[in-house]
SEKE-702756 format. One record per residue (C-alpha): residue in three letters; z, x, y; residue number from 1. Coordinates in steps of 0.02 Angstrom, whole numbers, plus 50000, padded with zeros to 5 digits. Example, Ala and Ser with C-alpha at 12.3 -4.5 7.8 and 13.67 -1.06 7.14 Angstrom:
SEKE-702756
(vexlo "Ala", (50390, 50615, 49775), 1);
(vexlo "Ser", (50357, 50684, 49947), 2);
***
This chain:
SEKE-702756
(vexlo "Unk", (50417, 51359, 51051), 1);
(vexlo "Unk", (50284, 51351, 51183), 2);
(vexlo "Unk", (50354, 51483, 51333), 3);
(vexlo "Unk", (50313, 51429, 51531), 4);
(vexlo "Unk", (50209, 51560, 51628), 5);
(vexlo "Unk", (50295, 51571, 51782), 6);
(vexlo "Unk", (50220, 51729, 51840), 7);
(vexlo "Unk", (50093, 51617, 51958), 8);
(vexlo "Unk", (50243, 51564, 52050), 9);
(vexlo "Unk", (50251, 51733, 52126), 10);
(vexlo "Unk", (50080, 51681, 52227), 11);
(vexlo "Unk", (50173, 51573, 52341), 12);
(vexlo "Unk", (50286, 51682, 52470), 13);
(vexlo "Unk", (50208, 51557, 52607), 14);
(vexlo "Unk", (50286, 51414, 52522), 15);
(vexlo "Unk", (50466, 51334, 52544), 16);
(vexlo "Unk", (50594, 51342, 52411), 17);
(vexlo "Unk", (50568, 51154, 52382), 18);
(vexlo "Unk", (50363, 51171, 52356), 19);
(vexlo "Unk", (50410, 51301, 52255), 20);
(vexlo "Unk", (50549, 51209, 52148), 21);
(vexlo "Unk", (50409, 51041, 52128), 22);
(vexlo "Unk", (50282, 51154, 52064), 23);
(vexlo "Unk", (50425, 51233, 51947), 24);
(vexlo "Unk", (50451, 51052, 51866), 25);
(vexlo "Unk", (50258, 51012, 51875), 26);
(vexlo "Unk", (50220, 51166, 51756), 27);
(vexlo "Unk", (50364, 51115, 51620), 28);
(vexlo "Unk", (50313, 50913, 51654), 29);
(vexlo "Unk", (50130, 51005, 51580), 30);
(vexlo "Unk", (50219, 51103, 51443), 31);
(vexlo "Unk", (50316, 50972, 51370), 32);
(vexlo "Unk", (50157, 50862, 51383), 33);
(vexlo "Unk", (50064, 50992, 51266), 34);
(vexlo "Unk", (50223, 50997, 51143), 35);
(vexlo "Unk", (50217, 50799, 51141), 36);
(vexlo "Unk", (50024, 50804, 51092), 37);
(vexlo "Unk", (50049, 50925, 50975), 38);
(vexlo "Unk", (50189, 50864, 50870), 39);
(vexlo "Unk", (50078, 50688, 50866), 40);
(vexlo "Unk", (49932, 50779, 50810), 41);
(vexlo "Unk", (50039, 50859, 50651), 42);
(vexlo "Unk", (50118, 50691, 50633), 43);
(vexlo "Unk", (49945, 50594, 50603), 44);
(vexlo "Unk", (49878, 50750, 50497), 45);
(vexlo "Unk", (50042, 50725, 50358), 46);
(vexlo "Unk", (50019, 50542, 50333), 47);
(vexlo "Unk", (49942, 50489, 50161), 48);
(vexlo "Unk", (49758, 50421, 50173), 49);
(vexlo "Unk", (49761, 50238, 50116), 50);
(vexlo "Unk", (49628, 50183, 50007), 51);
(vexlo "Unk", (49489, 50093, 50100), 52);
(vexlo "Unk", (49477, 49934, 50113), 53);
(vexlo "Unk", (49317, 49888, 50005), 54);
(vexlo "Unk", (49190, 49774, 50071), 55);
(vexlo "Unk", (49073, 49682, 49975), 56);
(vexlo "Unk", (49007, 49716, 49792), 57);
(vexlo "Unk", (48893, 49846, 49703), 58);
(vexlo "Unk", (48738, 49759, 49765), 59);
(vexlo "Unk", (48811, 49826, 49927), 60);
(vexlo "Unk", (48857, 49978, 49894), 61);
(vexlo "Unk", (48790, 50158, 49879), 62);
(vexlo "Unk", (48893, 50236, 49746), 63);
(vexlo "Unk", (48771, 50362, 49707), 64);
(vexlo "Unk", (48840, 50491, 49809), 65);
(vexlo "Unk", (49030, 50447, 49795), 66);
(vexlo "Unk", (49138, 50598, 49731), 67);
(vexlo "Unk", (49293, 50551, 49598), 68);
(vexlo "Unk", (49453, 50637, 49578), 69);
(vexlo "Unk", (49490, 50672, 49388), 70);
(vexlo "Unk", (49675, 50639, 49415), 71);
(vexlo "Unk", (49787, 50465, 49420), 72);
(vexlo "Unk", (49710, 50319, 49540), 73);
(vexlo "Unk", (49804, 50174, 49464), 74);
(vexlo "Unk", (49931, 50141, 49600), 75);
(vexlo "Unk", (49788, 50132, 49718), 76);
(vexlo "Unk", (49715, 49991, 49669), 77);
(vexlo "Unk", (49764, 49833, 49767), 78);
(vexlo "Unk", (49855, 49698, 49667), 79);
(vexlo "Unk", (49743, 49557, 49777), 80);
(vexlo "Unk", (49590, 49646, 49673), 81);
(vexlo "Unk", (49669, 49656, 49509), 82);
(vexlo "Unk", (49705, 49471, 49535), 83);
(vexlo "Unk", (49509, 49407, 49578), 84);
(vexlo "Unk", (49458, 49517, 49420), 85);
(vexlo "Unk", (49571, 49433, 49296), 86);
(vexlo "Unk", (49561, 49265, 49384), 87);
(vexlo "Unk", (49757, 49259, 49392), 88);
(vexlo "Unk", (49898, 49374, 49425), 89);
(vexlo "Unk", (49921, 49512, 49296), 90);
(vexlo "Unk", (50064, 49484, 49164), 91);
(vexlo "Unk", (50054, 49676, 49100), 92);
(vexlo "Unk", (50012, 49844, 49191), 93);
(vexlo "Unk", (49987, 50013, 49084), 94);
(vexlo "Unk", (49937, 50171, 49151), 95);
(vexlo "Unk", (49922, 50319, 49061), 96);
(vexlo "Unk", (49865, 50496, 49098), 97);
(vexlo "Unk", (49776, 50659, 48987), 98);
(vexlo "Unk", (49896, 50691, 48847), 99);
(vexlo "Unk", (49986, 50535, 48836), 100);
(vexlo "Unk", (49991, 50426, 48668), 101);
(vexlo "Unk", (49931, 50245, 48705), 102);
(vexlo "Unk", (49866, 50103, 48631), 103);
(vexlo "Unk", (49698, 50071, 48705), 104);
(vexlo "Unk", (49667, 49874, 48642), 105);
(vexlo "Unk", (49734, 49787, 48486), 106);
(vexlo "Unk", (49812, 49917, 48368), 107);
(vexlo "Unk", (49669, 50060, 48414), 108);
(vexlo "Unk", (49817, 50195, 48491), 109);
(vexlo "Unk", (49731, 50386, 48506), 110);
(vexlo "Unk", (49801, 50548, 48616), 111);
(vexlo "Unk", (49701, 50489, 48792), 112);
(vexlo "Unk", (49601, 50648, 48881), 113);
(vexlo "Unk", (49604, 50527, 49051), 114);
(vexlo "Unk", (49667, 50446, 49171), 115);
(vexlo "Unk", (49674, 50265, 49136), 116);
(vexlo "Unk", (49723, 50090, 49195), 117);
(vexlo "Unk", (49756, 49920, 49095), 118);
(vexlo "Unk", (49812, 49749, 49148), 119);
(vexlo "Unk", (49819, 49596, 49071), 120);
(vexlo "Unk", (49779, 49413, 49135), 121);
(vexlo "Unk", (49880, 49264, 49100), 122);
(vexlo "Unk", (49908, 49225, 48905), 123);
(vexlo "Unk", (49796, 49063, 48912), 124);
(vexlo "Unk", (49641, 49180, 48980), 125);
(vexlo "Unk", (49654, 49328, 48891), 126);
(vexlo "Unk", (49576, 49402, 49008), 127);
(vexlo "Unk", (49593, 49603, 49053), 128);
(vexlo "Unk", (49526, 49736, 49180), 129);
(vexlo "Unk", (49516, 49924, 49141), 130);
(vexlo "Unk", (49446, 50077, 49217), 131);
(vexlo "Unk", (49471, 50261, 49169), 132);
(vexlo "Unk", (49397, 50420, 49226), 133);
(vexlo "Unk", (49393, 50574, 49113), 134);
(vexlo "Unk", (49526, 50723, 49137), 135);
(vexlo "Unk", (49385, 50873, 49067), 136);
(vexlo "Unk", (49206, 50877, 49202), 137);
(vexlo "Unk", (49069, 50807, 49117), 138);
(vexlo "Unk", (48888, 50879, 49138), 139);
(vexlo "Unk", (48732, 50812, 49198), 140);
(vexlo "Unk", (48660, 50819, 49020), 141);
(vexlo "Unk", (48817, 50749, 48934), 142);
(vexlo "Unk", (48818, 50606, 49048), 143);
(vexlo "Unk", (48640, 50571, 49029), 144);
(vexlo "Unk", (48681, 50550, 48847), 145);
(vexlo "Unk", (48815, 50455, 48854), 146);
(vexlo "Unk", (48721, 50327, 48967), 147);
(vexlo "Unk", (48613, 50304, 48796), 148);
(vexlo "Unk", (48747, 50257, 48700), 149);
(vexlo "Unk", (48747, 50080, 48674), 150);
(vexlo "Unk", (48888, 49981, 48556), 151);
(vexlo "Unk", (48846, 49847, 48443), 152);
(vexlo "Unk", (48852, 49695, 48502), 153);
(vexlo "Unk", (48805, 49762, 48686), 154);
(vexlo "Unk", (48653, 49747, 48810), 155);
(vexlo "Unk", (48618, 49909, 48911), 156);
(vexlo "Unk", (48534, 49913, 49080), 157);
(vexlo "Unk", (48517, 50023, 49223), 158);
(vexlo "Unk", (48587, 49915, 49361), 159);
(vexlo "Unk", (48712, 49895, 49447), 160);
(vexlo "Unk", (48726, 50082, 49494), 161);
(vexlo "Unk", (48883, 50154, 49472), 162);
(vexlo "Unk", (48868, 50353, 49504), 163);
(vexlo "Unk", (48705, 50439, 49448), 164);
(vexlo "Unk", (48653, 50446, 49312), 165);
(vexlo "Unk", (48776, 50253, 49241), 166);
(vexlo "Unk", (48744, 50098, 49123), 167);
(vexlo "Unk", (48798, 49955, 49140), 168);
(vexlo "Unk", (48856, 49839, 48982), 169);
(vexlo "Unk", (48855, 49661, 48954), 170);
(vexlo "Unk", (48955, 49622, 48766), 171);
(vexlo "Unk", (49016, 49457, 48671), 172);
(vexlo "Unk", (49155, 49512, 48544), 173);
(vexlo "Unk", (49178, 49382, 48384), 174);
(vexlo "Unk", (49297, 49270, 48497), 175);
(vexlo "Unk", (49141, 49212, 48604), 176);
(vexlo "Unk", (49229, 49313, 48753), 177);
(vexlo "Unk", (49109, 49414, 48852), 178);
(vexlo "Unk", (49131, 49587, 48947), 179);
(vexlo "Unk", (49057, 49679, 49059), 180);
(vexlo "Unk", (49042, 49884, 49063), 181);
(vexlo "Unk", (49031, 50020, 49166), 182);
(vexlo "Unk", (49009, 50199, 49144), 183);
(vexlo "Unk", (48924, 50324, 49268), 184);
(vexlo "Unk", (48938, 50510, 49319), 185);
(vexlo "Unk", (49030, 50561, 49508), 186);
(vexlo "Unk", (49019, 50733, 49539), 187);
(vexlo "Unk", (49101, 50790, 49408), 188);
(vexlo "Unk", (49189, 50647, 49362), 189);
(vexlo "Unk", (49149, 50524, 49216), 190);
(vexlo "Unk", (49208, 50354, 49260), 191);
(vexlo "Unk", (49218, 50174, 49173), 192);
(vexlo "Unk", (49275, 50000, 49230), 193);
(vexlo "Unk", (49271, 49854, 49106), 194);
(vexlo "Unk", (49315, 49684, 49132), 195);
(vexlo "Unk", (49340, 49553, 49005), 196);
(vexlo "Unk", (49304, 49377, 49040), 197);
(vexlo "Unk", (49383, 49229, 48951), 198);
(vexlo "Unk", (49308, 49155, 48799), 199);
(vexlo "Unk", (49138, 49061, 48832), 200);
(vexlo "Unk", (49145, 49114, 49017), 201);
(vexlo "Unk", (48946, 49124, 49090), 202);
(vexlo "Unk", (48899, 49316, 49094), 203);
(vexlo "Unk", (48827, 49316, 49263), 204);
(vexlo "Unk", (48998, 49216, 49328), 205);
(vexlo "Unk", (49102, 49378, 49247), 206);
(vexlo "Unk", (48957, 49521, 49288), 207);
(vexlo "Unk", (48975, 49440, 49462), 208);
(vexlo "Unk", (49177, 49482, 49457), 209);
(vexlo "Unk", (49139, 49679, 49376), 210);
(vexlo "Unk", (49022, 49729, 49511), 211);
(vexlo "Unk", (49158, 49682, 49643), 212);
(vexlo "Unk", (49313, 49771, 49513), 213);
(vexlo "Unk", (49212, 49913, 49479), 214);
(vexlo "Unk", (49163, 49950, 49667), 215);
(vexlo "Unk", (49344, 49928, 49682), 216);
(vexlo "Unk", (49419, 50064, 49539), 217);
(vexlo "Unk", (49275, 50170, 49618), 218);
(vexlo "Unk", (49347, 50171, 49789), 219);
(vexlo "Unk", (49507, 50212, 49710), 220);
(vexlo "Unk", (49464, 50365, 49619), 221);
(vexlo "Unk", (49380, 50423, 49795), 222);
(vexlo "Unk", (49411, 50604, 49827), 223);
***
C-alpha cells in the first residue's frame, strides 16, 4: 500500500482549514492516480504475448537471426495458415512432444526427441503440413552436416533461408506428389517445416505455399 506524506501540510499555518482540506484531497486524488498506473502497468506485463501476425513470405523475410524455443509451438499456429498450406481445412491435427511414441507418416512410429506438429488436408488432396524443432541444442558443426544430407529422390539448395546455416528440399515420392523441405539452425534450435502438395501439383505452385508455411511455423517457435 502506497502511504500519503502529509508532513508538507504542516507548511501551511497561513492557510484556512478549507485550503488546507483541498490540498488534503489533491495529494490522495495523486496517490490513487499512481496506484491506478501501477496496477495497469502489472496488468499489461501478465498477459500472454500473441504470436505475430506474419507478413509476407521467406523472400521477405530475414530469418537468419530469429531465435527458436525448443519446447511445444503447435497451438500457436493460426488455423487460417494451416488452411492456405493444405489448400483446405485440416481433417486431422497431431502434436507430439520429446518422449512421446508417434507415428510420424504411414506405419514409420519411433520414440520422437521433438516437438512436433502434423495435419492433414482433405482425403481427396492428400495433402499434409509438418514442422518440428528438436528437444536436444544442435551445434554449428552438426547442423552444417545435416544441411548436406540430402534423401533420395530430393533436390537440395541453399535458398530460401530458413536460420543459418538451412536447406531447402524439393521431393516427388512414387505417387507423383511433390514436397517441399525445410531444415535450418536458430540459435540453438534445429527446426523443419515440410509441406506436401497433392499429386502432380507444379513445384514452384507448392514451394510458393512452403516459403509462406515455413515463415509461419518459424514465427511460431519465436522465443
Amino acid at each position: 500500500m502506497v502511504g500519503l506524506d502529509t508532513s508538507a501540510l504542516r507548511y501551511l499555518p497561513l492557510y484556512s482549514d478549507g485550503v488546507r482540506s483541498a490540498v488534503r484531497i489533491l495529494l490522495g486524488a495523486v496517490v490513487l492516480t499512481a496506484i491506478a498506473v501501477g496496477v495497469g502497468v502489472l496488468t499489461l506485463k501478465d498477459d500472454e504475448p500473441e504470436t505475430p501476425e506474419v507478413k509476407g513470405d521467406l523472400s521477405t523475410a530475414d530469418t537468419t537471426t530469429m531465435h527458436v524455443r525448443r519446447g511445444a509451438f503447435c497451438d500457436r499456429v493460426p488455423t487460417e495458415d494451416v488452411t492456405e498450406a493444405l489448400g483446405g481445412a485440416a481433417t486431422e491435427k497431431k502434436a507430439y512432444g520429446d518422449g512421446d511414441q508417434v507415428v510420424i507418416s504411414g506405419e514409420v512410429s519411433d520414440v520422437a526427441q521433438e516437438y512436433g506438429c502434423i495435419w492433414t488436408g482433405p482425403e481427396e488432396s492428400a495433402t499434409s503440413a509438418r514442422s518440428w524443432v528438436f528437444a536436444p541444442p544442435v551445434t554449428l558443426d552438426w547442423a552444417t552436416q545435416m544441411t548436406k544430407s540430402v534423401p533420395k529422390g530430393c533436390k537440395a539448395s541453399s535458398s530460401p533461408a530458413y536460420g543459418k546455416p538451412s536447406v531447402a528440399l524439393t521431393c516427388v515420392d512414387a505417387k507423383k506428389q511433390p514436397k517441399v523441405v525445410l531444415h535450418g539452425l536458430f540459435g540453438d534450435a534445429w527446426l523443419s517445416c515440410e509441406l506436401t502438395g497433392k499429386a502432380g501439383e507444379a513445384t514452384a505452385t507448392l514451394q510458393k505455399r512452403a516459403s509462406r508455411w515455413c515463415l509461419v511455423t518459424a514465427t511460431a517457435a519465436s522465443a
